[in-house]
N, C-alpha and C positions, 0 to 999 in steps of 0.2 A: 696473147699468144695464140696464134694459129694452131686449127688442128684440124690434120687431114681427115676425111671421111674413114681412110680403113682406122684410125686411130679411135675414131667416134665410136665405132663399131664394135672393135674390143673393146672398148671402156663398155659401153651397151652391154654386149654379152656377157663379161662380169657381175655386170648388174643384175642382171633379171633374176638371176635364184634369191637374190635380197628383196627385191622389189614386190615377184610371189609368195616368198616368205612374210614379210611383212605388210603387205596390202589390206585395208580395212581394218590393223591395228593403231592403235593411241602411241607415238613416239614425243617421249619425255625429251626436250631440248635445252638443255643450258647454256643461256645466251650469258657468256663472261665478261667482268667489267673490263678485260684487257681488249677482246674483240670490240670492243664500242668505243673505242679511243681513233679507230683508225677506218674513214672513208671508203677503201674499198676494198675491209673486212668488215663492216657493213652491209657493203652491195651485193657482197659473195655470200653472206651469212643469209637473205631475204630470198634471194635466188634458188637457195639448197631449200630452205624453205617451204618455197610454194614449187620448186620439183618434186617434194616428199609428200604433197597437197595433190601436185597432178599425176602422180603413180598410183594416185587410193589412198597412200598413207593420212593419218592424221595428229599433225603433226600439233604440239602445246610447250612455249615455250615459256620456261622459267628463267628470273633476271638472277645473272648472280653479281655483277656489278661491287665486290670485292674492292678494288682500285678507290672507287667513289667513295666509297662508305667508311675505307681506310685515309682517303683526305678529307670527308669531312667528321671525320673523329677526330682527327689531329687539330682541324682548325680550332675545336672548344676543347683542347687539350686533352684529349682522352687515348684510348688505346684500348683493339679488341684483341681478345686473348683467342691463341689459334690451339687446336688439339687434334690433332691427325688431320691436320690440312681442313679440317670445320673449323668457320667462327664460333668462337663461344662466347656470347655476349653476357656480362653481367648485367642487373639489372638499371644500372644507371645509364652504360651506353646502350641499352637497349631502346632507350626514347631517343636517342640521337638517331639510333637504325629508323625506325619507325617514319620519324620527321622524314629523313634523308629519302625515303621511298615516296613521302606522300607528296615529293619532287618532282616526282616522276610521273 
């Protein structure tokens, strides 16, 4: 998608009270197992990134890969139990979590 210079500009000056607000602060990022299913919500996801890296920010990104972790529990038969939109792993699929990360 094209985008003209005056567009660029206000998107720009939107930004900056965020960019000085948060400059040379630690931003928490959670990278979701649904954004990593798809090529270029990847490429967008890298980009925002290392834009939040070249404004000063420092940016630390946590995996939450949900999707993954929910097909391969299923594949050894299991199921993790959800409570307010957290996984709550019991102790037995918690060694499936574990595996399924050291995947990664």
């Amino acid at each position: 998608m094209a985008t003209d210079a005056a567009e660029k500009a206000n998107i720009l000056a939107e930004a900056l009270p965020y960019i000085r607000e948060f400059a040379g602060k630690t931003i928490v990022i959670k990278y979701g197992g649904n954004a990593m299913t798809d090529d270029a919500l990847k490429e967008g996801f890298a980009k925002d990134v290392v834009l939040l890296k070249l404004v000063g920010m420092n940016p630390v990104v946590v995996h939450g890969g949900g999707p993954q972790i929910n097909d391969l529990l299923a594949r050894v038969g299991k199921q993790a139990s959800l409570s307010r939109a957290c996984a709550s792993p019991t102790p037995r699929p918690w060694k499936w979590w574990k595996w399924c990360w050291a995947a990664w």
